[in-house]
C-alpha positions as CSV (number, residue, x, y, z in Angstrom):
1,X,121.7,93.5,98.4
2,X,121.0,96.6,95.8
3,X,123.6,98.1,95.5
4,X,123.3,101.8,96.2
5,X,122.8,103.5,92.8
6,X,120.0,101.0,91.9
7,X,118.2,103.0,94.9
8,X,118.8,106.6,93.8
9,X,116.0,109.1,92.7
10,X,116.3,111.8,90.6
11,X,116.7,114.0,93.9
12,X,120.0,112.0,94.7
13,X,121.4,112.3,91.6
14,X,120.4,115.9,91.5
15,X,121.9,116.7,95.3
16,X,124.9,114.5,93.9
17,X,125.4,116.6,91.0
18,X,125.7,120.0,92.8
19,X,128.0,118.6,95.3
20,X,130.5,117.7,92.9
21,X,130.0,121.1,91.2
22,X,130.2,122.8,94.1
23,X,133.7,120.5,95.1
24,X,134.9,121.2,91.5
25,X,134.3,125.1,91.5
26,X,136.0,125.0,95.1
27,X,138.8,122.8,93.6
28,X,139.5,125.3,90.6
29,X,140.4,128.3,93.0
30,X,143.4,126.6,94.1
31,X,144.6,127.3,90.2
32,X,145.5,130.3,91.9
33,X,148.1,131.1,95.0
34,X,147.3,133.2,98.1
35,X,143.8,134.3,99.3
36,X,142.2,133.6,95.5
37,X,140.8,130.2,96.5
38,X,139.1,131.2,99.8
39,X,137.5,133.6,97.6
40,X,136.5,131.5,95.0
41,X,135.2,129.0,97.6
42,X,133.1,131.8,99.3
43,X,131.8,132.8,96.3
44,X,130.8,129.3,95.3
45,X,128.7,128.8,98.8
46,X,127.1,131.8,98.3
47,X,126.0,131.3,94.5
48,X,124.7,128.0,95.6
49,X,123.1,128.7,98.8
50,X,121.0,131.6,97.0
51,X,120.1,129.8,93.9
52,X,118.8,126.8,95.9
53,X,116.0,128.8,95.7
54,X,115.4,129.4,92.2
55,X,115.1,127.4,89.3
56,X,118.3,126.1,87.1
57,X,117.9,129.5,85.4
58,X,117.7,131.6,88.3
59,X,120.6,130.2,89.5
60,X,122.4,130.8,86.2
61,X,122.2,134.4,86.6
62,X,123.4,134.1,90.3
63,X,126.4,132.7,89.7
64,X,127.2,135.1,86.5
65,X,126.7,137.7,89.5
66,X,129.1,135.8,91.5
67,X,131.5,135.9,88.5
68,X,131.3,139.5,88.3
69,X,131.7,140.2,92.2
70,X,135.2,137.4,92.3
71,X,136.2,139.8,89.2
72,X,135.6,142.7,91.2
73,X,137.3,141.3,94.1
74,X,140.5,140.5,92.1
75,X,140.8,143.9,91.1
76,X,140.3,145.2,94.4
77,X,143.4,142.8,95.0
78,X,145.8,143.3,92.1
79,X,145.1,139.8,91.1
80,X,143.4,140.5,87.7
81,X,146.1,140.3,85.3
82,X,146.8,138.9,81.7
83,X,148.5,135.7,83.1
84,X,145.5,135.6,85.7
85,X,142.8,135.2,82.5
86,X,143.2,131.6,82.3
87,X,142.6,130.4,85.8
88,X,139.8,133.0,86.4
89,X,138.2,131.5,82.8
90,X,137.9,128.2,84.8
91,X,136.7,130.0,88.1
92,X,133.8,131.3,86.2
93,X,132.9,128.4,84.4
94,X,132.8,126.7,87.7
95,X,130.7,129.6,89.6
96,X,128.0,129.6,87.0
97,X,128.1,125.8,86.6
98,X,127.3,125.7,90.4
99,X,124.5,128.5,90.4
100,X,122.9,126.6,87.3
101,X,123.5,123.1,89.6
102,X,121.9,124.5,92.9
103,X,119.1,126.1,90.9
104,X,118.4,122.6,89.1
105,X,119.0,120.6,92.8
106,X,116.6,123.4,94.3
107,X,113.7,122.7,91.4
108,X,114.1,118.8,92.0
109,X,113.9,118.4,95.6
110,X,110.7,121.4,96.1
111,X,108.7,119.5,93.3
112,X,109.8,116.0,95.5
113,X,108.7,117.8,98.7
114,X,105.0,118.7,97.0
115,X,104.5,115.4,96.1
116,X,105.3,113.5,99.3
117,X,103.1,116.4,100.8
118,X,100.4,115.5,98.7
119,X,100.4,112.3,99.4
120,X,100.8,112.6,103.1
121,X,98.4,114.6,103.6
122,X,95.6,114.1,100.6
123,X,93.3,111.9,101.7
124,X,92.8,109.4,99.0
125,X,89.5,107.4,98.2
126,X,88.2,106.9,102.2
127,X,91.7,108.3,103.8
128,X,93.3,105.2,102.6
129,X,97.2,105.1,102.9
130,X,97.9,105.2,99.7
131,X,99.6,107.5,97.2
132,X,97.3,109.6,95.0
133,X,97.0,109.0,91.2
134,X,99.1,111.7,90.2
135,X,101.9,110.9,92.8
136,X,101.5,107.7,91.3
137,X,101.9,108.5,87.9
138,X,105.1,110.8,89.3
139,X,106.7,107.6,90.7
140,X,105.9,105.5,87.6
141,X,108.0,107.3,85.3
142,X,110.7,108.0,87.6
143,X,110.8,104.3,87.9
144,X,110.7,103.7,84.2
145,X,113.4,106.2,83.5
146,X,115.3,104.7,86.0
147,X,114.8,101.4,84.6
148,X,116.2,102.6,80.9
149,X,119.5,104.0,82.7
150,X,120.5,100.9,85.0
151,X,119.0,98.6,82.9
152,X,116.6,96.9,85.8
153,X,113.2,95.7,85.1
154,X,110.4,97.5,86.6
155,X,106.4,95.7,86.3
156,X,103.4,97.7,86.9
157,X,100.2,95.6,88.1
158,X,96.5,96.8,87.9
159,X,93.8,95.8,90.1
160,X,90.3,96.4,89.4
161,X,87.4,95.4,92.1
162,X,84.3,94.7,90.2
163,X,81.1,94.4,92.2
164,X,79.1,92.8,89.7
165,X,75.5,92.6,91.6
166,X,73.6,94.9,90.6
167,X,71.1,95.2,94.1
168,X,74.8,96.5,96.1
169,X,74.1,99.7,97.5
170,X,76.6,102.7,97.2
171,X,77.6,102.0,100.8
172,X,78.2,98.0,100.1
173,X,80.5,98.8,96.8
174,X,82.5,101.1,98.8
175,X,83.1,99.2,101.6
176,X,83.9,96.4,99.4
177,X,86.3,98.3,97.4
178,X,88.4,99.9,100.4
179,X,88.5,96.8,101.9
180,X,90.6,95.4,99.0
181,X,92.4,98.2,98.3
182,X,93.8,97.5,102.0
183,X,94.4,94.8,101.5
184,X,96.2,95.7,98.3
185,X,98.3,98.2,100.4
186,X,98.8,95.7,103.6
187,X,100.3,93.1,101.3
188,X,102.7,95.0,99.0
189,X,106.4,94.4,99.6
190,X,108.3,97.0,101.4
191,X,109.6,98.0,98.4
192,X,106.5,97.8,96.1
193,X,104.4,101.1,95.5
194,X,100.7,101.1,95.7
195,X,98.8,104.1,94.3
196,X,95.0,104.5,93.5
197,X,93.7,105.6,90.3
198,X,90.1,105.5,91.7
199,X,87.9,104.4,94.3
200,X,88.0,101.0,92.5
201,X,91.1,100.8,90.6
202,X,94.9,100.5,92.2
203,X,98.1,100.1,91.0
204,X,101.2,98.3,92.0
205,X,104.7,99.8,90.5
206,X,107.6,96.5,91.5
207,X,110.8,98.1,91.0
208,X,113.3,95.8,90.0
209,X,111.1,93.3,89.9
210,X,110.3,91.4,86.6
211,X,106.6,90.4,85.8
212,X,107.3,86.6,86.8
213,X,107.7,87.8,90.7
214,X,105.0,90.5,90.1
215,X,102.6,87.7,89.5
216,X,103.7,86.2,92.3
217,X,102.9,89.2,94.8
218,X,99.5,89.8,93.1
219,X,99.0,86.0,94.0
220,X,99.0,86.8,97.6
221,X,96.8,89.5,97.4
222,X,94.4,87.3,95.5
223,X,94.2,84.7,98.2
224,X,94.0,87.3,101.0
225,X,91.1,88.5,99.4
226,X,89.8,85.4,98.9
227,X,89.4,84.9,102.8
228,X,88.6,88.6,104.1
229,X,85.7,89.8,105.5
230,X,84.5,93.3,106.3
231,X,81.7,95.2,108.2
232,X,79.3,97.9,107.1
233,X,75.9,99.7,107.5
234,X,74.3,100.1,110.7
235,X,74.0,96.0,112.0
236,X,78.1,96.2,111.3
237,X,76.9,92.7,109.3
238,X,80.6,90.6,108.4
239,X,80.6,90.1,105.1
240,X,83.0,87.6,102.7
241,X,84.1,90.0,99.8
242,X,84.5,87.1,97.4
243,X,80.6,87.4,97.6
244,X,80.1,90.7,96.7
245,X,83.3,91.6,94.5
246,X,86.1,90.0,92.1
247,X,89.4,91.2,91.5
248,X,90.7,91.9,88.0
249,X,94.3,91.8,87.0
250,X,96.3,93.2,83.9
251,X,100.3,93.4,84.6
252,X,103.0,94.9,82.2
253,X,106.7,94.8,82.3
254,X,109.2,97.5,81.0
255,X,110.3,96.1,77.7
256,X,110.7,96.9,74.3
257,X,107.5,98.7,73.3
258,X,106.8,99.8,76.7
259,X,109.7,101.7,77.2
260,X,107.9,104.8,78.7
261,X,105.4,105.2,82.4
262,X,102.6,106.0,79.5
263,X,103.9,102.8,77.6
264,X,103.4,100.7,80.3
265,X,100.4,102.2,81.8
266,X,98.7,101.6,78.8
267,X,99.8,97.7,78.2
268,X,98.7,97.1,81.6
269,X,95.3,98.8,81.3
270,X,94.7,97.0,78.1
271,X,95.4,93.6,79.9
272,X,93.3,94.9,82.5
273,X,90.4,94.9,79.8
274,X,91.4,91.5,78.5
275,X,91.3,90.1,81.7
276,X,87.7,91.8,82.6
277,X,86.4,90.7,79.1
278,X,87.2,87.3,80.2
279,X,85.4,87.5,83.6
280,X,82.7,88.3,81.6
281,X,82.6,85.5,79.3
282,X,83.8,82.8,81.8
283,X,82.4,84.3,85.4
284,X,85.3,84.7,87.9
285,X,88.4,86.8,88.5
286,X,90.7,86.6,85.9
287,X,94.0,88.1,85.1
288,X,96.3,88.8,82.3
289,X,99.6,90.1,81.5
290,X,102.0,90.9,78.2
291,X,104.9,88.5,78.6
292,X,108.6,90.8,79.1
């Protein structure tokens, strides 16, 4: 079983984050006796409700707005005195660390909601059910960053479908090439994230998975392509794709000079190559990968 950090996104740490602010800020009030904390706990909600809004700047200046309101207030209440500087130095430390928190949570989970939007709702190369490139890309280096903090592997595979004959019609290549990319999708793990780069090219990020297993999952994909068929054109003719297409594979796994999503992107594209430069001398799919 993962265990429940090995899971998080950047939005769960960043919801995380505020919540703790937000109990800290709360917490500080209670420096104070009498109706001081309510008020500092009011004030808090309110910074961070507002600034959810903004951007980690915006919220910044909300919650030096809620400092100067709780100053106000303790005025208004004869509790803004010399021996009250202390506690209310920690108050507003906490108010503005909570605006700047809700305003960085806010930023974090709007670009999250654009990107599973996009993706959603974008149709991709046919309407396949895959994510975009860019929401790829997006999930890639989230994935690699996460990889650096917990220390977890994480492989990216590329697929290439080559349609080497050169009488294939436009229709025949395309068919040919959703028809593996499905294929592609259907047999990814639940885990696994499949994203096109273009009409004939898709990756496969495995987190937490090393490149030995990776191989392993593209193996299946191989040999279900190996058997499919598909229909096209007005006869709806079947059609085996081994005979109009092969599959190219180039695989990379986070490691020491592939630290970053670009990194590994590139490794695995220039394995890609490698492998298609052997199809070409030997006839065939082929595949290749740089070793972890």
């Amino acid at each position: 079983m993962r265990r429940l950090t090995w899971g998080w996104t950047d939005q769960h740490a960043a919801v995380a984050l505020l919540f703790t602010v937000a109990l800290v800020s709360s917490l500080a009030g209670l420096i104070d006796g009498g109706w001081v904390p309510v008020a500092v706990a009011v004030a808090a909600l309110l910074a961070g409700l507002v600034s959810l809004s903004l951007d980690v700047w915006g919220g910044t200046v909300v919650g030096l707005a809620a400092v100067a309101a709780l100053v106000a207030v303790r005025r208004a209440g004869s509790a803004w005195t010399r021996d009250d500087f202390a506690a209310a130095a920690v108050e507003a430390l906490a108010l503005i660390c909570t605006g700047a928190a809700a305003g960085f949570t806010g930023s974090r989970l709007r670009r999250a909601s654009g990107d599973v939007h996009r993706s959603a709702w974008e149709p991709t190369h046919g309407s396949l059910g895959l994510l975009g490139a860019d929401a790829g890309m997006a999930r890639l280096e989230e994935e690699t960053r996460r990889a650096r903090r917990n220390g977890r592997p994480v492989t990216l595979a590329l697929l290439e479908i080559v349609t080497p004959a050169d009488d294939l019609s436009a229709e025949e290549r395309s068919a040919a090439c959703r028809t593996a990319a499905r294929i592609i999708e259907s047999r990814a793990g639940e885990d696994d994230l499949p994203f096109a780069l273009a009409e004939n090219r898709v990756g496969i990020i495995f987190p937490e998975i090393g490149a030995t297993a990776a191989w392993d999952a593209v193996g299946h994909v191989l040999e279900a392509c190996s058997t499919a068929e598909f229909t096209f054109g007005s006869e709806r003719a079947p059609r085996k794709l081994l005979e109009l297409a092969e599959l190219d594979v180039g695989i990379s796994q986070y490691g020491p000079g592939r630290d970053t999503w670009q990194t590994l992107l590139d490794t695995a594209s220039e394995a890609l190559a490698r492998a298609r430069d052997e199809r070409g001398a030997h006839g065939g799919s082929h595949h290749d990968g740089v070793p972890a």
